[in-house]
N, C-alpha and C positions, 0 to 999 in steps of 0.2 A: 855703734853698739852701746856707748852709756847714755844715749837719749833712749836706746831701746829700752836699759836696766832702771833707767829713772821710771822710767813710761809705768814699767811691771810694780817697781815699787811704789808708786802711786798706786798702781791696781790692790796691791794689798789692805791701805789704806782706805781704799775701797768698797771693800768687800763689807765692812761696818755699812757702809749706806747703802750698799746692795741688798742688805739682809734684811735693813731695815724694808724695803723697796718690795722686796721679794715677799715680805708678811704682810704687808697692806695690803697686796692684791687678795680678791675675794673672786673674782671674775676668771677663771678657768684657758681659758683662750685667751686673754691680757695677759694673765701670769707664763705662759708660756714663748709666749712674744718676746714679754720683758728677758725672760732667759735666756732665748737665742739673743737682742740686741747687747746684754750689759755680757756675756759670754764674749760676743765676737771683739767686743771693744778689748775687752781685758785680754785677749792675749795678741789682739792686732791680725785677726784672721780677715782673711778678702772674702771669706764664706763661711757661714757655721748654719748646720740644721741639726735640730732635736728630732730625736726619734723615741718613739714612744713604743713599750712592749708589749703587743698582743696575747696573752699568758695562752688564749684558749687553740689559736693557729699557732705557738709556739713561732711567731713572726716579728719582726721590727715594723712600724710604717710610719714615715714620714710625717710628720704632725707641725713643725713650724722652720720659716728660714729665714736667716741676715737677705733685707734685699728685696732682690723681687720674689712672688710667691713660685713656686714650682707643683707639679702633677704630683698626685702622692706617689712613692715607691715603698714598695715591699718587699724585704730582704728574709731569706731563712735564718732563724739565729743558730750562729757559725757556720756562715757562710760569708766574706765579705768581711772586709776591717770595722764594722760597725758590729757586725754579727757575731766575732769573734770575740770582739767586747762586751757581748751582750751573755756569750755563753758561760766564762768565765770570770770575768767582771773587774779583767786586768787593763788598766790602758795599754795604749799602743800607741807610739810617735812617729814617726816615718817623715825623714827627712830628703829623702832620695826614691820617692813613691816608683816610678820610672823600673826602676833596678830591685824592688825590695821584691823575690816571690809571692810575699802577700797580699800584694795590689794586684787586683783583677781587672783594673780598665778605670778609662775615666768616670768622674761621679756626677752624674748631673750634665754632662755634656761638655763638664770644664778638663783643662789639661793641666792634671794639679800634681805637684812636685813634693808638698810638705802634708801630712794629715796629721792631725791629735784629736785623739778618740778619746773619752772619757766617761765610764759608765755610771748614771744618774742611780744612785740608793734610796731607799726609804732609811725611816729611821731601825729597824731590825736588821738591816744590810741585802734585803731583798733589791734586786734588780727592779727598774720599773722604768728605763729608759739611755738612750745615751745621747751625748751629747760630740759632734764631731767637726773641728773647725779644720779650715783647707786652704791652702797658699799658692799660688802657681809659680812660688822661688823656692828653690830648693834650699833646705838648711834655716829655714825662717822657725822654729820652734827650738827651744832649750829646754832643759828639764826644770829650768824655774818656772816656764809656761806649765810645764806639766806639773807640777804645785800647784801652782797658782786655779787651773783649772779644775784639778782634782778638787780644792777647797771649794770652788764655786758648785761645783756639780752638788756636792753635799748639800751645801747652803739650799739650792734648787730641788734635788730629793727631797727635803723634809717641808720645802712650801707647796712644793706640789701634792704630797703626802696629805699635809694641814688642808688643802683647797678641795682636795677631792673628797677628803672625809667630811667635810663641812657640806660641800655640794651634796653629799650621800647621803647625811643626817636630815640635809634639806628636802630630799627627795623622799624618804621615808617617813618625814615629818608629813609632807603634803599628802602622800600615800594614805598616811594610816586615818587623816582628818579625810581623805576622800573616801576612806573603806566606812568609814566614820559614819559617814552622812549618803554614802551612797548603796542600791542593792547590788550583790556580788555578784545576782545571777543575770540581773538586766542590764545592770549599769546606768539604775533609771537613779534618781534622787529618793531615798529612804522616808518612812515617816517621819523621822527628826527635821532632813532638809525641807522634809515638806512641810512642817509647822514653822519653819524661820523663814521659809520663803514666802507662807501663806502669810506670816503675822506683817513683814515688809509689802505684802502687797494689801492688804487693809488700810495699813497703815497711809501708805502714796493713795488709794482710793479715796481714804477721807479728806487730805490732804487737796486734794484735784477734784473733791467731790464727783467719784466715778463708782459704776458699780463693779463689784467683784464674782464672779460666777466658779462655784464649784462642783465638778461631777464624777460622783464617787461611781467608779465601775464595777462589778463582779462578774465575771467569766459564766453562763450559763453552759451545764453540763461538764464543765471541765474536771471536776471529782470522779467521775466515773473514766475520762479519758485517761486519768493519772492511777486512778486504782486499778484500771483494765491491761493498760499499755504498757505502768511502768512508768516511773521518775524523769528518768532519762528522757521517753521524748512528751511527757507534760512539761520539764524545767523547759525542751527545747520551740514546744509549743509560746509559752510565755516569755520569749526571747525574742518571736515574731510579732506576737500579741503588740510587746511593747514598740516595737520598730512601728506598727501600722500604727498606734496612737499616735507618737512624735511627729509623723506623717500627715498625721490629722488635726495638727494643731498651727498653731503660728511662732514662729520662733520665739518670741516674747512669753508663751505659755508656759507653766513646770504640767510634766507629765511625771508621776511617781508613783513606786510598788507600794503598795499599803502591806500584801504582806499576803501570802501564800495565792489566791485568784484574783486579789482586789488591785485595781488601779484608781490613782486619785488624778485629775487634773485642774488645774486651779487657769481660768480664762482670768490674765489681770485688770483686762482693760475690756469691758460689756459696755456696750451703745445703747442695744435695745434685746429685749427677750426673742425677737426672731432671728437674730446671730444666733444664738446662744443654741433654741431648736432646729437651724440648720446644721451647728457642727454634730449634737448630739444625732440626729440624723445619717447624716454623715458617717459617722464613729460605730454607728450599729451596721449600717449597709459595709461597712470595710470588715468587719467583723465577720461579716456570714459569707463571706468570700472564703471560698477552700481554704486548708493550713497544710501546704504539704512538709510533712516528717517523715523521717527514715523510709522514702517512696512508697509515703501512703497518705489519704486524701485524709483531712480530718474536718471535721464541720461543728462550729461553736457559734452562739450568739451572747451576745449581752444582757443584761440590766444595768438600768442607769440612770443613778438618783440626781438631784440638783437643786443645790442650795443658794444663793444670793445676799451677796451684801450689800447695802445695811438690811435689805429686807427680810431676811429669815435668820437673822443675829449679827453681832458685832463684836466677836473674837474666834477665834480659831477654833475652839472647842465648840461651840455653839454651832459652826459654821458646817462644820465636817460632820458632825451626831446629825445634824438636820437633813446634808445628804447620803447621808448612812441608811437614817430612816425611809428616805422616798424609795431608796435604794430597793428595801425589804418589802415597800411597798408594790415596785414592779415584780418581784419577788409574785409577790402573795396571786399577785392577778395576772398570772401568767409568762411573764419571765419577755426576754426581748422585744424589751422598748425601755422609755424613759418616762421622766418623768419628774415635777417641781415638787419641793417641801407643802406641807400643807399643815397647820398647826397641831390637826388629832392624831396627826402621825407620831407626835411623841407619847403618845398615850398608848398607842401602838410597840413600839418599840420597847416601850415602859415592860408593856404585857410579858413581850418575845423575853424581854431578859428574866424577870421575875419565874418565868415558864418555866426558864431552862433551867433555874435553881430548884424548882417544885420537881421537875421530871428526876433530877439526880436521889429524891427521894423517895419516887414513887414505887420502885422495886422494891424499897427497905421496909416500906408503910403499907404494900400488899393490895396497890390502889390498881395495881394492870391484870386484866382480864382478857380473856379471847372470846371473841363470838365465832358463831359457824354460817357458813353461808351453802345451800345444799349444792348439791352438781349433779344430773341428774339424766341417765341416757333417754331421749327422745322418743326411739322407737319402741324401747323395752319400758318404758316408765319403769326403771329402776333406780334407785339412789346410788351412784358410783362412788359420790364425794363429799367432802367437807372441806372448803377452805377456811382455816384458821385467819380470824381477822382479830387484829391486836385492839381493845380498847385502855382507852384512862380515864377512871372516877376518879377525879380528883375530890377529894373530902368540904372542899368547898365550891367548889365550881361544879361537879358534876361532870360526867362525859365530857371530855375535851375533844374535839374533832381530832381524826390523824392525822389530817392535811395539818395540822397547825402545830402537832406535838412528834412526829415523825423527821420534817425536816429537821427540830431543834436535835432530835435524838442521833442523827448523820452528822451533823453538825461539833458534837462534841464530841461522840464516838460513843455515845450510851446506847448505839446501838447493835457495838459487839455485847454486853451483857444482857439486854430486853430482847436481842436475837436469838442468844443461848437461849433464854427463859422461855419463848415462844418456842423453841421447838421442844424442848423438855415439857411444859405443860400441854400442849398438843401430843404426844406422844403417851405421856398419861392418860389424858382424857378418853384416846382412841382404845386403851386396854382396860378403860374403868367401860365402857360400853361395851367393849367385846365381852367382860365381865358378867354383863350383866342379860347377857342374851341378845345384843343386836348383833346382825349380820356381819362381817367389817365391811369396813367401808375405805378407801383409802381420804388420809387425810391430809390437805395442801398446807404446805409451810413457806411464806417468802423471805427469800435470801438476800442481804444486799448485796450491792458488789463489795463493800470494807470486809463484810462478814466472808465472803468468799474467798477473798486475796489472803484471807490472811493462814500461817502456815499451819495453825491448828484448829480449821475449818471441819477435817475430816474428823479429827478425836473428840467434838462438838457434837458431830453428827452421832459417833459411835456412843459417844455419853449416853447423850438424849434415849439412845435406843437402850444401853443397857443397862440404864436407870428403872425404865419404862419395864423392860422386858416386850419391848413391839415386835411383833416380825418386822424387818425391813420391807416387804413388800405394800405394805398398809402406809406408808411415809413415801411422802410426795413433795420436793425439793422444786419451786417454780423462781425460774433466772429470768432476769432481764435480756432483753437483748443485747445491748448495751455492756452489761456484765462477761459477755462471750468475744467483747471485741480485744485483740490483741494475739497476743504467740498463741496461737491454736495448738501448738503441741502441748506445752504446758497447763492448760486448762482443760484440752484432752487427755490428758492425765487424771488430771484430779477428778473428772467427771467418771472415768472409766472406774477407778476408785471405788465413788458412790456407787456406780453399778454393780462390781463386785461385790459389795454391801448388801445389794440388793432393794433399794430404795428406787422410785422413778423419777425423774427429772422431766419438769415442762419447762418452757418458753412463756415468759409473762409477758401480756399485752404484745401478742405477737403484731409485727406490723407497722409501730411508733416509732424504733428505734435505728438500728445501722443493719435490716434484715441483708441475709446472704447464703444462696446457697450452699456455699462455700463450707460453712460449720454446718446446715442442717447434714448436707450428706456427710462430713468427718467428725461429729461429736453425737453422741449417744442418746439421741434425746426422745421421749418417747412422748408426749405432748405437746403440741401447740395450743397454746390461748389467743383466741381472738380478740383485739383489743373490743372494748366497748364504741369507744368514738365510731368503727365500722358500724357498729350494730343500731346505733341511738337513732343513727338518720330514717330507718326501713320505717317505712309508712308514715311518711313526716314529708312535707313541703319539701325540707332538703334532702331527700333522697335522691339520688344522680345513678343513670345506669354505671357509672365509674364505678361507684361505691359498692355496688350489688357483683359488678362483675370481679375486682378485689376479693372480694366475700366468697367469691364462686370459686378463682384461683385457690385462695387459701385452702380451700375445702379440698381442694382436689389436689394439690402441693403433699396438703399429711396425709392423704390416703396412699396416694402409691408412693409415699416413706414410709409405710406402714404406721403411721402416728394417729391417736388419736387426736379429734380436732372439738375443742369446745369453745362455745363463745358465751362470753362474759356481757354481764349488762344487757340482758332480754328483759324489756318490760312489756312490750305487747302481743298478743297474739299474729298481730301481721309479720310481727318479725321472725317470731315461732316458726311461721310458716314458710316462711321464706328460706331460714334455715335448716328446714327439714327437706326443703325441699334440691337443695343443693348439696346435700348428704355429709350437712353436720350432725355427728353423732349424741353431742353434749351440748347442755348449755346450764348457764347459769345466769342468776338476775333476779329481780324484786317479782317478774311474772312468777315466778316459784315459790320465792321468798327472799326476804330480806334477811342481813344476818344475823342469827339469831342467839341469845344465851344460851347454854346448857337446858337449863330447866327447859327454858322455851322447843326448842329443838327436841328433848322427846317425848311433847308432846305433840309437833309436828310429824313425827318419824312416825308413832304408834299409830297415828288417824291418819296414816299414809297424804300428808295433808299437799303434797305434790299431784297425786293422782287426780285429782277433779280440773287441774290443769291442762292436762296433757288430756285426758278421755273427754275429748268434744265433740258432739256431733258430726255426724261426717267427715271425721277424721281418718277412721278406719283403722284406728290402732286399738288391739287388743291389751289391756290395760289389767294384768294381776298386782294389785297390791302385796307390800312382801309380809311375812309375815307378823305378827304383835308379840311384842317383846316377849321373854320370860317373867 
């Protein structure tokens, strides 16, 4: 017994280079070790395991042991001499385990006589684990072990306390620098990672004298996916997007979000430019592969610009604008495909940004105008319509194409107010000519999809009208196809809306987009427009019986829906014919007339200057011009 009492007060002594022992460890699992081995010494146990608290299952388990390792166990806390210590956070000695009622069998498979339990604290006196050494002699523990242990346990709570807040800090630290540097939605590497990852790989390129390949992506049609569907499955769209990139590169490659459609990929290591146009290749054909979301097919393609180093700059910023630019140049000439930097491209892109600053002024400056384009029933040579066509004088440049000034205006959203403005001044115009003694006419206004999604589309509509003082019936709302895709209930709302307005609703460029019978028969819509592309081929080398017989479906589609059906882009008389003769009722196109200014236009109207059009010989149609103004 006093080699025991020496033994203990040595362990007291101890306990200073325990503590010391116990606060060097930074390593989680070492520190824990070290607990159970300088534990079991100090009180002279044949077995000691720490148990760790589970706070969320209200559990013990098993976490380190003197010895050989063991299978984890899991104890209910109070249940069990470990568990009862854990509930209340009193020790427990047990010298006579055998005989005590609170011994519930042996632990671990040993045949143990003596236990001391001792529950592990933080520093506030929360529980946070226990600590339980065991003897197979009965009467091996005194209550100066029970000191003695209780002090350790302390000692051990407040390192274990220190290692896990530090591991947590650690953890949060790397966290926040990954949330940092990375996208939240993809989990791809952010613009930031992607300029420190690009500048390091320049860097090693010059270094190895290698070259550098970068190909900036933009999602074709995905704006309209996201404004049709809804957030939800565009984020989960671009979630896949980025998984088939990664897919498409070489592990050595950064794939990264630039930032709402766009993807950057930076190739560190390029051989030769036919690597480079087969991955790009590649990267588009994976692309036009189905996207299934919330079980339903989605179909996107690419553009995708491509800049090289040293050849088309030699820093990061040079590097990315250069395939930014090409980017905009697949853009411009038709969208899915690729394509290299080329010098006049900055001159290009110079233009596009300058534009978009001029356009934000162009509303304020009085520089946008609408032309009219006729529309014109076939059989009756009557004027049915006017589609409203948005132009811009710019004060220095002149007419701006739409193709050119249109996407800038989606782009920044200048085309929720030049939307409003277009239908308000088209609704004017159409009650300054009913004004004035022309017959009415209904007149077309197009909607985007931004302008449609959004929740104060209808009170836009109603403005315009009772600004105007129009009849609703005279106002003609033409949708994309495209614009109808997603919850059909919900946009059969809002269309049903317009109806009770009294306004009519058409289909723009019927034919190009996600057509479906599906909305023609459950959504309200009283026209169909036939795209042009159908129409350009008729009496042309590429006209293919496909195309005519297409043309013949459609025709016969909006009749027994009761819809009118007109087609867009007639410039010859073969096509006239052809359309008449498939029992389109409308058409429109530069055969009739191009679209035209005000002024111009009633002059057109008064010289019925349609009617020498349609009244052709051996046509057989009876042809009354309507009447001349007041």
């Amino acid at each position: 017994m006093t080699n025991c009492v020496n033994s203990r007060e040595v362990g007291y002594k101890d306990l200073v280079k325990i503590a010391v022992q116990l606060n060097s460890e930074t390593d989680l699992n070492r520190l824990l070790a070290l607990i159970v081995r300088e534990g079991n010494a100090l009180v002279q146990a044949e077995r000691t395991i720490l148990f760790m608290l589970d706070h969320e299952n209200h559990e013990l388990y098993s976490k380190a042991w003197s010895g050989q390792d063991e299978n984890e166990v899991r104890l209910p806390v109070g249940r069990g001499i470990a568990g009862m210590v854990a509930f209340d956070g009193e020790p427990i000695m047990l010298n006579d385990a055998v005989n005590d009622p609170r011994y519930s069998g042996g632990l671990f498979g040993h045949n143990v006589q003596s236990i001391l339990t001792v529950a592990v604290k933080t520093s506030d006196g929360s529980i946070t684990g226990v600590i339980q050494c065991l003897n197979k002699v009965a009467g091996s523990f005194e209550g100066a072990d029970l000191e003695l242990l209780t002090a350790f346990c302390d000692l051990a709570g407040l390192a274990i306390e220190r290692t896990t807040f530090a591991l947590e800090q650690k953890r949060l630290s790397a966290q926040l620098i990954f949330q940092a540097k990375h996208d939240a939605l993809t989990g791809l590497p952010n613009r930031l990672m992607l300029e420190e990852s690009l500048e390091k790989a320049l860097e090693d390129a010059k270094r190895k004298k290698h070259q550098v390949a970068v190909l900036f992506i933009d999602l074709d049609r995905f704006k309209m996916i996201n404004d049709s569907l809804g957030h939800t499955v565009g984020d989960a769209l671009l979630q896949q997007v980025a998984c088939r990139l990664q897919k498409g590169v070489r592990f050595t490659d950064i794939v990264a979000r630039q930032g709402g459609d766009e993807f950057v990929i930076v190739l560190s290591v390029v051989k030769n430019l036919q690597s480079v146009n087969r991955i790009a290749e590649s990267l588009l054909k994976a692309l036009q592969e189905p996207f299934i979301v919330s079980g339903q097919e989605l179909y996107i393609s690419a553009s995708i610009g491509i800049s090289l180093y040293p050849t088309h700059g030699e820093n990061v910023t040079e590097i990315l604008r250069h395939a930014d630019n090409a980017m905009y140049k697949v853009k411009d000439q038709g969208k899915n495909n690729f394509r290299f930097f080329v010098k006049d491209m900055d001159e290009s892109e110079q233009r596009r940004l300058w534009l978009m600053t001029q356009l934000h002024k162009a509303l304020e400056l009085g520089e946008l105008l609408l032309h009219y384009q006729p529309q014109v029933d076939i059989e009756q040579a009557k004027l049915v319509g006017l589609e409203a066509l948005i132009r811009w004088n710019h004060r220095e440049l002149g007419l701006v194409s739409p193709g050119e000034f249109i996407p800038l205006a989606e782009e920044t959203g200048l085309i929720i107010p030049i939307g409003a403005w277009v239908m308000e001044e088209a609704c004017r115009q159409a009650v300054e000519w009913q004004n004035r003694g022309l017959p009415p006419v209904r007149v077309s206004v197009n909607v985007s999809a931004l302008q449609f999604g959004r929740d104060d589309f209808i009170d836009t509509v109603l403005h315009a009208l009772d600004k105007s003082g129009l009849d609703p019936q005279w106002l003609e709302l033409e949708l994309t196809e495209g614009l109808l895709l997603g919850d059909t209930h919900s946009i059969a709302a809002k269309l049903n809306q317009l109806k009770e307005i009294g306004v009519y609703l058409a289909i723009d460029d019927f034919g190009t987009g996600y057509s479906s019978l599906r909305y023609l028969q459950q959504l309200p819509i009283d026209t169909l427009k036939i795209d042009q592309s159908f129409v350009r081929t008729l009496g042309t080398v590429q006209e293919s019986p496909k195309t005519k017989a297409l043309l013949k479906t459609i025709a016969m589609l909006g009749h027994n829906l009761d819809m009118r059906v007109i087609a867009e882009g007639v410039e010859t008389s073969q096509q006239l014919d052809y359309l008449e003769e498939i029992g389109c009722q409308e058409i429109q196109g530069y055969y009739i007339s191009r679209p035209l200014r005000v002024q111009e236009l009633e002059g057109f109207i008064r010289q019925g200057g349609w009617v020498s059009r349609l009244n052709k010989p051996g046509a057989g149609r009876n042809v009354i011009p309507i009447q001349k103004w007041a």
